[in-house]
C-alpha positions as CSV (number, residue, x, y, z in Angstrom):
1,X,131.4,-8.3,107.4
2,X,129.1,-7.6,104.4
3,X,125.6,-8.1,106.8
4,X,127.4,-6.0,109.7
5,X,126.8,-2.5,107.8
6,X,124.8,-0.8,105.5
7,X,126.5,0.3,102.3
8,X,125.0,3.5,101.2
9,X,125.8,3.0,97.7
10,X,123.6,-0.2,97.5
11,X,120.6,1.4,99.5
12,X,120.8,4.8,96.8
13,X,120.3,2.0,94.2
14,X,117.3,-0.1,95.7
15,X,115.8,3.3,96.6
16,X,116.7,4.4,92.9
17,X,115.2,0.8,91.4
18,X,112.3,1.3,93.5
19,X,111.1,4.2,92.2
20,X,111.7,3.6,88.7
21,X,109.4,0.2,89.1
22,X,106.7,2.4,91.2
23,X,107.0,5.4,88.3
24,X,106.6,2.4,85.7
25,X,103.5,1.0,87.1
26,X,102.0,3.8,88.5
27,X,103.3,7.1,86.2
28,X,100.5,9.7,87.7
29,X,100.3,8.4,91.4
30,X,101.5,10.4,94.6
31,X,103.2,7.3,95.8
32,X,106.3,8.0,92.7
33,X,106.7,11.0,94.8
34,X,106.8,9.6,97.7
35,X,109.6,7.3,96.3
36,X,111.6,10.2,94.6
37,X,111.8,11.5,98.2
38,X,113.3,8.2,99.8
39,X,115.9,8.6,97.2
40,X,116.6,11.9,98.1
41,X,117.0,11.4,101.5
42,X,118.9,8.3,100.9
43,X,121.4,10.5,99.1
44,X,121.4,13.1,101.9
45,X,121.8,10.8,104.5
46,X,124.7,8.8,102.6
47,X,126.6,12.2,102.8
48,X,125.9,13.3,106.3
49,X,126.9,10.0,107.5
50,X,130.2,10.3,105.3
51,X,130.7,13.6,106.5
52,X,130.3,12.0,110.4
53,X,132.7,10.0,109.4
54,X,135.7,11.9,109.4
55,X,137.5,13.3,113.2
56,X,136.5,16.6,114.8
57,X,139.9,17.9,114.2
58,X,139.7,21.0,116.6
59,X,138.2,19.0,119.1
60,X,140.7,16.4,119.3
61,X,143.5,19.2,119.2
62,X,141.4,20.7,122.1
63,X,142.0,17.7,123.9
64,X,145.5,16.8,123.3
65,X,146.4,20.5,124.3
66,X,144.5,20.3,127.8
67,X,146.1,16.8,128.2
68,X,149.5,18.3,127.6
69,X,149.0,21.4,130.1
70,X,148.0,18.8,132.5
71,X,151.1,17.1,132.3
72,X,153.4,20.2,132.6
73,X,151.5,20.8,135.6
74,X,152.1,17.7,137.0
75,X,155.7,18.3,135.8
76,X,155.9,21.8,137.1
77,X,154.8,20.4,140.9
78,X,157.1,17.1,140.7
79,X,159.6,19.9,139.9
80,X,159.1,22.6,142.6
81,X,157.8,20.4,145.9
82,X,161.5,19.8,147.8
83,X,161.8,16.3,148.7
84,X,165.1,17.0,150.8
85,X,162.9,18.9,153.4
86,X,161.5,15.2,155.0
87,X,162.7,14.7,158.2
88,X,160.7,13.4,160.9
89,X,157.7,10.9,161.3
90,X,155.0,13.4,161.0
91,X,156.7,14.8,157.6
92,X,156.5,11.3,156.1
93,X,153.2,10.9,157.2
94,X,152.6,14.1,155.3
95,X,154.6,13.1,152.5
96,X,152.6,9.7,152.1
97,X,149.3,11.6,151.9
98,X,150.8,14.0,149.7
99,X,151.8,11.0,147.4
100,X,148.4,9.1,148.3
101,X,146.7,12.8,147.2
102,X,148.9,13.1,143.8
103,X,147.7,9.5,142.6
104,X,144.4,10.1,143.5
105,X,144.2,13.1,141.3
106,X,146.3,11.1,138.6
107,X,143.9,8.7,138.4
108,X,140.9,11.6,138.1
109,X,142.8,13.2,135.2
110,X,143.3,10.6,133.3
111,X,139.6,9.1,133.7
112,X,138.7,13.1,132.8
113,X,140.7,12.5,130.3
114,X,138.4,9.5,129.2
115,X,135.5,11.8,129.4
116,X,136.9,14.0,127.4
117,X,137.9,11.6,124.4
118,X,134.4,10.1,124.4
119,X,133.2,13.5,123.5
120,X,133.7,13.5,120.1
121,X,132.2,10.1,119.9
122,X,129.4,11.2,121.7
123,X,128.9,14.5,119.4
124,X,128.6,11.7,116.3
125,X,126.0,9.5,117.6
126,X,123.6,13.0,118.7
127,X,124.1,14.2,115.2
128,X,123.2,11.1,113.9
129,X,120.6,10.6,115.6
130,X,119.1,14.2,115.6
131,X,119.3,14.1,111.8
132,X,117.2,11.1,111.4
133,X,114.5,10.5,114.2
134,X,111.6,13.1,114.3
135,X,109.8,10.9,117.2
136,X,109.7,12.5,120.2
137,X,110.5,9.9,122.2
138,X,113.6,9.1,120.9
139,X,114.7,12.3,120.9
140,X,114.0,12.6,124.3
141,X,115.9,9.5,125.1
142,X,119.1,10.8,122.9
143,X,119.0,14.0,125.1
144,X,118.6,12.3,128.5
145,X,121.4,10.0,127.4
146,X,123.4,12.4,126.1
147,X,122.9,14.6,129.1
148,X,123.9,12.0,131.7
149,X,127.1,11.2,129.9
150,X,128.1,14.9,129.8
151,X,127.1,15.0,133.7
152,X,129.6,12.4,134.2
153,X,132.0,13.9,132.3
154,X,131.3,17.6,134.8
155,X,131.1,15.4,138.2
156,X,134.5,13.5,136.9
157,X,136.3,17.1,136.8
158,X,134.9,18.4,139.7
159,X,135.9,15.7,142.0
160,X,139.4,16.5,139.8
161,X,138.9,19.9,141.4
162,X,137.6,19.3,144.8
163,X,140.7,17.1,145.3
164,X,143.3,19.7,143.7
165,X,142.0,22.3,146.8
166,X,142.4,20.4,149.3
């Protein structure tokens, strides 16, 4: 596990090492600078990534309260449609759709739910990624992925939607 990740403490100490061998051997050079920085931003980035750490605790509370108000809808509409009412053949017809309808929209919440989970995962990684790379190319590519997973996340609710109207 020790070559999986990178311990911040260890790479504050090579950058630290580093620049006291470069300010040794080269006191008045712009390159000791250039080696103070690394350890600065080696510190900076060992807290931001510390701070990334840690949950989004309103957004996961965001979540698990829209996760709950979909249940008690489902609960209110299990509660209210009267079963007792099914007579004939084209009643259970309807009644199988109806049932057909309610999974179908079962199975959209809880992939919306999905989307929604990933969120906070998917905040991390664009922070991380946004503090760190300046090239515009990869910023780009961050965006556009970024973007496409939020468009999934919008087409998954309104196919959630478009199936609640019908």
């Amino acid at each position: 596990m020790r070559y999986r990740t990178l311990d911040p403490e260890l790479i504050i100490e090579t950058a630290e090492r580093l620049e006291e061998r470069i300010g040794e051997r080269f006191p008045e050079a712009g390159l000791r600078g250039v080696a103070g920085e690394l350890v600065s931003l080696s510190r900076d980035l060992a807290r931001a990534a510390k701070e990334l750490e840690a949950p989004i605790w309103w957004l996961r509370t965001l979540i698990v309260g829209a996760f709950v108000a979909g249940v008690l809808v489902f609960l209110f509409v299990g509660t209210v449609l009267p079963l007792d009412r099914i007579s004939g053949a084209d009643d259970a017809v309807q009644s199988v759709q109806g049932i057909e309808a309610t999974i179908n929209t079962v199975i959209l919440a809880v992939l919306g739910f999905l989307a929604l989970i990933s969120t906070e995962e998917r905040i991390k990684i664009a922070a991380l990624f946004a503090q760190s790379v300046n090239d515009d190319v990869v910023v780009d590519g961050v965006n556009d992925i970024e973007n496409l997973s939020s468009n999934l996340s919008r087409k998954i609710w309104q196919k959630i939607t478009l199936i609640e109207n019908r």
